[in-house]
C-alpha positions as CSV (number, residue, x, y, z in Angstrom):
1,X,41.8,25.4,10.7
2,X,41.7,25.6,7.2
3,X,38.3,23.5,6.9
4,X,36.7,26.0,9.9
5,X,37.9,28.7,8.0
6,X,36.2,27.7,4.8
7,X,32.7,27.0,6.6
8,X,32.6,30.8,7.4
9,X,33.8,32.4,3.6
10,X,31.2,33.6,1.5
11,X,31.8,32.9,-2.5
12,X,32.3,35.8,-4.2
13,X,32.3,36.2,-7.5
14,X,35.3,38.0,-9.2
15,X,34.7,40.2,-12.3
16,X,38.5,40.9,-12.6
17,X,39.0,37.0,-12.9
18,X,35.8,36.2,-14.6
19,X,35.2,33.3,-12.0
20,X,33.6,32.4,-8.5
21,X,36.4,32.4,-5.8
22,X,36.7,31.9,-1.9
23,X,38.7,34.9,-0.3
24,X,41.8,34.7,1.8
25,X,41.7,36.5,5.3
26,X,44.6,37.9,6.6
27,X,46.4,34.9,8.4
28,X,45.8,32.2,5.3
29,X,49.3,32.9,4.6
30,X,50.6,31.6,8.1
31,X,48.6,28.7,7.4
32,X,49.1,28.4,3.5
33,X,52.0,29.7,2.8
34,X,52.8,32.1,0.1
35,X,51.5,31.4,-2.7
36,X,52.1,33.1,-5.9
37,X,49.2,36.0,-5.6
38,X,46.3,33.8,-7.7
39,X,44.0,33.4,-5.3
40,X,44.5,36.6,-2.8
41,X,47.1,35.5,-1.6
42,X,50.0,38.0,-1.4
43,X,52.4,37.8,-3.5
44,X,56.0,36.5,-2.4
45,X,59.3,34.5,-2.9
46,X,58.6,30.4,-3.6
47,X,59.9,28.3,-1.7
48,X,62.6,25.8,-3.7
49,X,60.1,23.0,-3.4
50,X,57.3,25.8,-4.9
51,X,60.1,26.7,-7.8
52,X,61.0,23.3,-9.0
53,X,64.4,22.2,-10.8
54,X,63.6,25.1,-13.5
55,X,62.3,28.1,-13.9
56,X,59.3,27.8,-16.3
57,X,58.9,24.3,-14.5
58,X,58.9,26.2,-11.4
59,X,56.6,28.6,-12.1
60,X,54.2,25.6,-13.9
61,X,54.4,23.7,-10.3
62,X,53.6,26.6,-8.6
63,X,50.4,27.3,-10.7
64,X,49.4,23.9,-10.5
65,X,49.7,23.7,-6.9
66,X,47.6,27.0,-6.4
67,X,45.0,25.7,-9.0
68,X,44.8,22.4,-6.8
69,X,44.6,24.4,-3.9
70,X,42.3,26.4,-5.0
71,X,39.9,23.6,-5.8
72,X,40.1,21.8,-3.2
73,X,38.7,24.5,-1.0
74,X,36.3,25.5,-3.6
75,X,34.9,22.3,-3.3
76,X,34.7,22.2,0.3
77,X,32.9,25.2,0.5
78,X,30.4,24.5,-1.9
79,X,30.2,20.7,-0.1
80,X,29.1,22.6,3.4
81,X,27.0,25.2,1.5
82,X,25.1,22.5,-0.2
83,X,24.8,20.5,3.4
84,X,23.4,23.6,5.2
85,X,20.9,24.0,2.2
86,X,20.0,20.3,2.7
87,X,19.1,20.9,5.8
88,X,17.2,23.9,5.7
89,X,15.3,22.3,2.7
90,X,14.2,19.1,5.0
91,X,13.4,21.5,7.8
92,X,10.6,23.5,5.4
93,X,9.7,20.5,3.7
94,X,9.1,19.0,7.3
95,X,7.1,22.1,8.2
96,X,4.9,21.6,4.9
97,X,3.4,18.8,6.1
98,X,1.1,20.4,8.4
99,X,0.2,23.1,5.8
100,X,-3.8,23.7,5.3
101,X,-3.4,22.9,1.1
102,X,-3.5,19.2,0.5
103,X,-1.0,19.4,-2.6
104,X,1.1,21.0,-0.9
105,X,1.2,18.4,1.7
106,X,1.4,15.4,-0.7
107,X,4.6,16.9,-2.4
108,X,6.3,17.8,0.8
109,X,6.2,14.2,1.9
110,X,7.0,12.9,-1.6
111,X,10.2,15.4,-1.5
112,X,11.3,14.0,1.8
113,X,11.7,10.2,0.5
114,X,14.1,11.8,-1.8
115,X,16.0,13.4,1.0
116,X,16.9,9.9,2.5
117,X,16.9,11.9,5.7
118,X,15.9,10.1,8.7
119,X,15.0,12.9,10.8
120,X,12.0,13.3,8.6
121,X,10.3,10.3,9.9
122,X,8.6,10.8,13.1
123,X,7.1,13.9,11.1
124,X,6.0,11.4,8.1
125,X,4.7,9.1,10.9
126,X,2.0,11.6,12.1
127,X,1.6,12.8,8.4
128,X,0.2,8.8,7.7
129,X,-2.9,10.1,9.9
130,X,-3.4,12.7,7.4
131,X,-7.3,12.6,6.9
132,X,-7.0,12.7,3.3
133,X,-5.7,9.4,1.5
134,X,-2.9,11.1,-1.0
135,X,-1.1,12.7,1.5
136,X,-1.3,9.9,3.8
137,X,-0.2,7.4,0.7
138,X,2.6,9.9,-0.2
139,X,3.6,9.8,3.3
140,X,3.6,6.1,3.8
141,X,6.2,5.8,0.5
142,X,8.3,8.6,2.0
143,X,9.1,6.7,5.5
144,X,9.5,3.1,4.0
145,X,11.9,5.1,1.8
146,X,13.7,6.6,4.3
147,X,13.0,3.8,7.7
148,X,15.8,1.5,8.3
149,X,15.9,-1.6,10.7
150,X,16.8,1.3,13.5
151,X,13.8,2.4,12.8
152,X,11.7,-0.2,14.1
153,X,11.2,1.2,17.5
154,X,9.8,4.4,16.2
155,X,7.4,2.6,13.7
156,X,6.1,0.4,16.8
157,X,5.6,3.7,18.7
158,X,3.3,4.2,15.6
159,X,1.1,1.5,16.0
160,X,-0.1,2.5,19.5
161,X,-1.3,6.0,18.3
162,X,-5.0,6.2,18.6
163,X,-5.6,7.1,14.8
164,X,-6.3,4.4,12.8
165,X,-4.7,5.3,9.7
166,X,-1.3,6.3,11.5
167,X,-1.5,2.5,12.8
168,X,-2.2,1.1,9.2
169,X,0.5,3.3,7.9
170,X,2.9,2.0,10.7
171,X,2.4,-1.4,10.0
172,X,3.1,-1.2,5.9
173,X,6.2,0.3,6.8
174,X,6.8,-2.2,9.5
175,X,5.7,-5.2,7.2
176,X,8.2,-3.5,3.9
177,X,11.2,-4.1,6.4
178,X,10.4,-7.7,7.6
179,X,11.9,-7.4,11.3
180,X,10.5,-10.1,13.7
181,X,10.7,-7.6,16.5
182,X,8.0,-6.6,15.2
183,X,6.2,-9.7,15.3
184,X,4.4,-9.2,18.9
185,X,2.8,-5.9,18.2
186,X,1.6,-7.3,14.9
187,X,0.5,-10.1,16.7
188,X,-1.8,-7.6,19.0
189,X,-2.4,-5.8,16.0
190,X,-4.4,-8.5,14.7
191,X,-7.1,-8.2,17.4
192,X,-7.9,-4.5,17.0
193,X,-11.0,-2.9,16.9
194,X,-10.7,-1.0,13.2
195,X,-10.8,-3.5,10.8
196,X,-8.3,-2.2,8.5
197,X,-6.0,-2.0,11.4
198,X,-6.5,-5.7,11.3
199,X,-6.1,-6.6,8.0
200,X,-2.6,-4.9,7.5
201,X,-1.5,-6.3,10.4
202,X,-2.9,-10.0,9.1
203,X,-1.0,-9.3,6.2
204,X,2.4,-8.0,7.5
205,X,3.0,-10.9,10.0
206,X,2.2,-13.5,7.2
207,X,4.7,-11.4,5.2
208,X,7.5,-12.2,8.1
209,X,6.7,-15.7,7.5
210,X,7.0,-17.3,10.8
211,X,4.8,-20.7,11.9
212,X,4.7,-19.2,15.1
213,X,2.3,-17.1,13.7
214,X,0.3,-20.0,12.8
215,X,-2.4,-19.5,15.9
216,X,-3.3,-15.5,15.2
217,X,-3.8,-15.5,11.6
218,X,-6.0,-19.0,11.7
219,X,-7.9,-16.6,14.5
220,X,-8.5,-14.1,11.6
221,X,-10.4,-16.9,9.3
222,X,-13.4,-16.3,11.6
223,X,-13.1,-12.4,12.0
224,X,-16.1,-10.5,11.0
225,X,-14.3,-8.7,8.2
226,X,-14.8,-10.0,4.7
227,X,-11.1,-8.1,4.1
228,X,-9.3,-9.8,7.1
229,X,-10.7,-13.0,6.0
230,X,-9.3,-12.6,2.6
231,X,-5.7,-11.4,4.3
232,X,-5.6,-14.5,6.4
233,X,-6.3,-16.9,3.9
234,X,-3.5,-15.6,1.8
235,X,-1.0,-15.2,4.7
236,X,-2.0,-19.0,5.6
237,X,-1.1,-19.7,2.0
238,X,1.9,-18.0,2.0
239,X,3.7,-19.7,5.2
240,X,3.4,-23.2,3.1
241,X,2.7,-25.1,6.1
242,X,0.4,-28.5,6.0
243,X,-0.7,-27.2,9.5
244,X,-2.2,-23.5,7.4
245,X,-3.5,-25.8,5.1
246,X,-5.9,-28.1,7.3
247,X,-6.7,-24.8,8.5
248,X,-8.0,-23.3,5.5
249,X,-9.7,-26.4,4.5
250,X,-13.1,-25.6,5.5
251,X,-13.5,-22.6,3.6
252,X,-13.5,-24.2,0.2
253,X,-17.1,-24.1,1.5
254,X,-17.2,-20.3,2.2
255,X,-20.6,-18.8,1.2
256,X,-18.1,-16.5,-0.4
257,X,-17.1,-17.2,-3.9
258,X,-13.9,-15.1,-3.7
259,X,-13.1,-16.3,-0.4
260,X,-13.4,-19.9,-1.4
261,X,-11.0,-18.9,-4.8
262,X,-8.4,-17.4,-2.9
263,X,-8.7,-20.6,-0.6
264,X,-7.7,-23.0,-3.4
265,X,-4.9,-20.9,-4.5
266,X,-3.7,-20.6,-1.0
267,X,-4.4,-24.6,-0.5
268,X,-2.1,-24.8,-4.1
269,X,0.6,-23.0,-2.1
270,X,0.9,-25.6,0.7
């Protein structure tokens, strides 16, 4: 009773007392009890358990206990007030992410990684199609910030959007929380049509480091991508498996000098 009644008192601030306090309403006293007038309360006898053993000790408990009281719903008010202006703040900053200004964009999705709140997600998910690259960076940040293993599902909803970036964005995120359920749809991933769709997703499901992966990354040593080469050669690497390794023998030959590098550091990996 006492906490629903503190969700609906304003804080007013008292000149007589020289301090912010929450007012009584009329029936805090059946809930209360009397008190010694402090805090609006009406004034009235103590109790003996109010008064103590004696009567400057009395009146010293009694204060305390007001004080006490006094804080406690101070700072239960001020706990709910600063929860509802949480909320309203994700709501706006949720709202700026479709606003026409570009800065104001960017700073709305970096603001919402510091909110921690997951509700802002879906909203940074679409914001990682943004069509320009520091919004869509900022948002990508935000949700790894924020995402959590229950967000997974979400993320994968992500990857089947039809813009490109969203998908790339998806997959980072995907790829930062290193969840095998993810592992099919990066697998798919991997054959895409936008070549930096298929790069990021070459990357990520090297980064889960699973063997079984073995067959759709070797796929990517042949894809016509200079980028998803690279990415496939250093996921190979990375899996330090002699099978990766026979596979990334042949392009120690690669008419391209830093795809034949990054081959012998990968090969030094297995």
């Amino acid at each position: 009773m006492i906490s629903a009644w503190v969700r609906k008192s304003p804080l007013c601030f008292s000149l007589e007392r020289k301090s912010w306090v929450i007012p009584f309403p009329a029936n805090a006293v059946s809930v209360l009890g009397k008190g010694d007038g402090g805090l609006g309360l009406p004034a009235g006898r103590l109790s003996e358990g109010q008064r103590g053993r004696g009567p400057a000790g009395g009146y010293f408990n009694a204060r305390l206990n007001t004080l006490a009281l006094h804080g406690m719903l101070l700072l239960a008010g001020l706990a709910f007030t600063i929860g509802s202006v949480r909320a309203q703040n994700v709501d706006r900053l949720i709202a700026d992410l479709s606003s026409p200004k570009v800065a104001v964009r960017a700073d709305a999705a970096e603001a919402l990684a510091h909110t921690k709140n997951k509700r802002a997600l879906p909203a940074l998910i679409r914001a990682m199609g943004d069509p320009v690259a520091s919004v869509r960076g900022q948002a990508v940040r935000a949700a790894a910030a924020i995402a959590d293993k229950s967000s997974v599902p979400l993320l994968l909803d992500g990857l089947r959007n039809r813009n490109a970036n969203r998908r790339v964005g998806a997959i980072t995120v995907l790829s930062l929380l290193g969840d095998r359920r993810a592992e099919p749809a990066l697998t798919e991933a991997t054959r895409d049509h936008n070549a930096a769709v298929r790069a990021a997703a070459t990357q990520a499901l090297g980064s889960l480091g699973d063997t079984r992966s073995l067959p759709a990354l070797r796929a990517r040593l042949q894809d016509s991508d200079r980028r998803v080469r690279l990415k496939a050669v250093n996921a190979l690497g990375g899996l330090r498996d002699p099978q990766a390794a026979r596979s990334l023998l042949p392009l120690l030959h690669d008419p391209d000098r830093t795809i034949q590098s990054s081959t012998a550091v990968a090969l030094a990996q297995t």
